[in-house]
C-alpha positions as CSV (number, residue, x, y, z in Angstrom):
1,X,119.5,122.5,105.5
2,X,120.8,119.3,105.6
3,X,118.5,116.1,106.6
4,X,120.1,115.6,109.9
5,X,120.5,119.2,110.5
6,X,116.5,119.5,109.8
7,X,116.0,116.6,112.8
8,X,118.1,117.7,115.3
9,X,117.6,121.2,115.0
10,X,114.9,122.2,113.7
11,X,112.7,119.4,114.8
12,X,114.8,118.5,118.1
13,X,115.1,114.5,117.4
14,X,117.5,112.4,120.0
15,X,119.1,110.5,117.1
16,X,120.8,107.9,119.7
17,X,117.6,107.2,121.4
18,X,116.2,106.7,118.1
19,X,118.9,104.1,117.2
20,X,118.4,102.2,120.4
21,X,115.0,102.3,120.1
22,X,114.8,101.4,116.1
23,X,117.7,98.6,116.5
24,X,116.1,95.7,115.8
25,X,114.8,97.0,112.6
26,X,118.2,98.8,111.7
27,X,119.7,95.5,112.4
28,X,118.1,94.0,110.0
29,X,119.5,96.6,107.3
30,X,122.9,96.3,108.6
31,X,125.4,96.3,105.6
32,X,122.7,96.1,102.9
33,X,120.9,98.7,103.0
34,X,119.9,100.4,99.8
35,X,118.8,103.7,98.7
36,X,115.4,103.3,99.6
37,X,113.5,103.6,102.8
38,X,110.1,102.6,104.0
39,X,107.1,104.7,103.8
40,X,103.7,104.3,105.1
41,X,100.7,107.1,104.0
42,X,98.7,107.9,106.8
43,X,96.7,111.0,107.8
44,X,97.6,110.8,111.6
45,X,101.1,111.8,110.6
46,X,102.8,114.7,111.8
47,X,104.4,118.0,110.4
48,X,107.9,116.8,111.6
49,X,108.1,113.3,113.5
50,X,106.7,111.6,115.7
51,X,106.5,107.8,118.0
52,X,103.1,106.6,117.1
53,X,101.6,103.7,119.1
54,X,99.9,101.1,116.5
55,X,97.0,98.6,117.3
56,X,95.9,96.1,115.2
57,X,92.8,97.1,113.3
58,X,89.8,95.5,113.5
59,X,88.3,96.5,110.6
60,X,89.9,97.0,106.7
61,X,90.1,100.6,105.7
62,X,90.2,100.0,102.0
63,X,88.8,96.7,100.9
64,X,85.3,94.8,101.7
65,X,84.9,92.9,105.0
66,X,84.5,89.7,103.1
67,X,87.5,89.8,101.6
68,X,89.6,91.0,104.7
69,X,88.4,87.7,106.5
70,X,89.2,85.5,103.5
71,X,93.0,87.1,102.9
72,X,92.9,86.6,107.0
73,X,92.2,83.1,106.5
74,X,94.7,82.3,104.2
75,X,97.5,84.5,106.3
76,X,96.3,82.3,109.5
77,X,96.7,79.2,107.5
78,X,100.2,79.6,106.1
79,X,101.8,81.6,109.6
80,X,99.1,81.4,112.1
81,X,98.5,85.0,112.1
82,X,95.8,87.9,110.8
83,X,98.3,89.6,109.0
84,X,95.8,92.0,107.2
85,X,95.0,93.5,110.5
86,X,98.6,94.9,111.0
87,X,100.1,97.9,109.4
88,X,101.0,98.9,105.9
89,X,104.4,100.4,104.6
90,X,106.0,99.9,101.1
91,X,109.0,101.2,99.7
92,X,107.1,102.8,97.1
93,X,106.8,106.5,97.8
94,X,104.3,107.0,95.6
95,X,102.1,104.1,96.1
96,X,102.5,105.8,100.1
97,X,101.2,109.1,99.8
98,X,98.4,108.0,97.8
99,X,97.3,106.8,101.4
100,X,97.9,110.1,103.1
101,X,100.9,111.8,104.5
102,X,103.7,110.5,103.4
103,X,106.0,109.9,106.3
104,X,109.7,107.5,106.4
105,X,108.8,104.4,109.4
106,X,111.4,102.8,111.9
107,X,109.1,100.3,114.1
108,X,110.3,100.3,117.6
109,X,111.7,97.3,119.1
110,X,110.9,93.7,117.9
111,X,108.3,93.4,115.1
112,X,107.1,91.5,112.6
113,X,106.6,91.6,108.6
114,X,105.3,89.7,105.6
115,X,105.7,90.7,102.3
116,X,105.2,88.4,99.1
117,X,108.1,87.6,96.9
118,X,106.9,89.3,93.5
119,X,109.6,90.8,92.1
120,X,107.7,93.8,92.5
121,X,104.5,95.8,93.1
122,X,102.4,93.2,94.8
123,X,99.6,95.1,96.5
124,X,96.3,93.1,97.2
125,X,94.1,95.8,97.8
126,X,95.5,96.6,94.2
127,X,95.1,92.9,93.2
128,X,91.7,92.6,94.3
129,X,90.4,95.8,93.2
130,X,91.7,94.6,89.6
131,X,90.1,91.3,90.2
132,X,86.7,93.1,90.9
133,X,86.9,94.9,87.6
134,X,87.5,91.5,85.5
135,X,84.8,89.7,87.4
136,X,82.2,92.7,86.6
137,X,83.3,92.3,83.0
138,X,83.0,88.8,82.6
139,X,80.4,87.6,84.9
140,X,77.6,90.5,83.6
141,X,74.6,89.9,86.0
142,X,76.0,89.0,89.4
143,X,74.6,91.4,92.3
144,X,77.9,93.5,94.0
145,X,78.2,90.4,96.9
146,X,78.8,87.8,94.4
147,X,81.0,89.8,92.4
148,X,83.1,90.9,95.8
149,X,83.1,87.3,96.8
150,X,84.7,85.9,93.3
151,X,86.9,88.5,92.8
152,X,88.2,87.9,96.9
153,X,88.7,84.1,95.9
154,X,90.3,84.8,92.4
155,X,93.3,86.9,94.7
156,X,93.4,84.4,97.4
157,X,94.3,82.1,94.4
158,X,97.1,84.1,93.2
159,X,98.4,84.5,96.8
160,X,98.8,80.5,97.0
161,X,101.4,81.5,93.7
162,X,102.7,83.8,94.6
163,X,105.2,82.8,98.0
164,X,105.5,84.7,101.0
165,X,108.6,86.3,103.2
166,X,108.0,85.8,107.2
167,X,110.8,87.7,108.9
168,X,113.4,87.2,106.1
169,X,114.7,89.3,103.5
170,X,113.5,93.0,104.9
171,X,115.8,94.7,102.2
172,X,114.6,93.0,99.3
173,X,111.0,93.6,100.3
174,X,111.6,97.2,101.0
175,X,113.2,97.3,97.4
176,X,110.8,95.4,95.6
177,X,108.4,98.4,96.3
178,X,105.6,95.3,96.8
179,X,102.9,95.9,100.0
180,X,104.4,94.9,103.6
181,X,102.4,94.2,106.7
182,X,104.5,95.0,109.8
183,X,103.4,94.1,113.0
184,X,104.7,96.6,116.0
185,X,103.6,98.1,119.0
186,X,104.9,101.8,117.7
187,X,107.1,103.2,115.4
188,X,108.8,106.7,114.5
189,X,107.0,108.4,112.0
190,X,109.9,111.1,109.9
191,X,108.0,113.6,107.5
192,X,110.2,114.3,104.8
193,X,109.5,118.2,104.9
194,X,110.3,118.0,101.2
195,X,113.8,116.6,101.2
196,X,114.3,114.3,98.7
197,X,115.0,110.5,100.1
198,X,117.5,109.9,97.3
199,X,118.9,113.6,97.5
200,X,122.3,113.8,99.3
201,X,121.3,115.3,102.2
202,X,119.2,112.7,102.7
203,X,121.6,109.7,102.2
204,X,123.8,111.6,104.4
205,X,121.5,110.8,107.5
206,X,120.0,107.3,106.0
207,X,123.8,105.5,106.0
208,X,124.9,107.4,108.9
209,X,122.4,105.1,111.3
């Protein structure tokens, strides 16, 4: 079955509601759009799709409070916004499912994003996590805080390197396969059902919106 055929019919999807609902963010990929489309891992997912409704976290789900609060700081200082407490999506598949289900995410209506300009794979969960090991290694002796705390300000350091994308350049941050925070009110959540997002079928329905 094809990927469109799979939507509307066997998982009855309004596709025009979906593109009135999704145009801001479709918009954005007008005339550029690549191959690749943006995936979030999640375990609230569904079998098929669904419109989940997204509130800013008030806690970080992978990474030390400490550290949220000081990539927070720095997020607040260069836009004026927590961007750490918003959501999650890469165009990395795999990095994606590591997280959960793996599902493809429109966000409905105006949102949102930062992404760093790495040419690719910039993750700071992955980053810091890194930063923790070499600080363990190095700095022999320092209880878990101190080590947490050094290895937060070594990837806050990187981040003032590294420049940022606000609101620009969606495609090239969805391609880049690097870590974007979105911030939405809801979004459409697409389970690929095991079609293949660079099959055909699948392209088929991807440059048809």
């Amino acid at each position: 079955m094809r990927f469109k055929e799979y939507l509307i019919e066997a998982a009855p999807f309004n596709l025009e509601n979906f593109k009135k609902d999704c145009a801001p963010f479709l918009k954005q990929l007008e005339g550029t759009r690549g191959t690749t489309p943006l995936f979030r891992g999640d375990k609230q997912h569904p079998q098929d799709w669904s419109v989940i409704t997204w509130q800013e976290r008030s806690k970080p789900r992978n990474t030390p409070e400490v550290a949220h609060e000081m990539f927070n700081h720095f997020f607040k200082q260069q836009f004026g916004m927590s961007a750490r407490n918003w959501m999650f999506a890469t165009g990395d598949d795999t990095e994606a499912r590591s997280y959960g289900t793996l599902a493809m995410i429109f966000p409905i209506g105006n949102f949102q994003w930062i992404c760093s300009k790495n040419p690719s794979g910039a993750d700071l969960t992955l980053m810091f996590n890194d930063n923790v090991a070499m600080v363990s290694q190095s700095q022999d002796g320092l209880d878990d805080d101190d080590v947490i705390y050094q290895a937060a300000s070594d990837t806050v350091d990187e981040m003032k390197t590294m420049g940022w994308y606000h609101n620009t350049n969606l495609e090239d941050c969805i391609m880049s396969n690097n870590e974007i925070m979105f911030r939405c009110s809801s979004y459409y959540a697409i389970n690929l059902k095991g079609h293949v997002y660079n099959s055909l079928e699948f392209q088929d329905f991807w440059h048809s919106l």
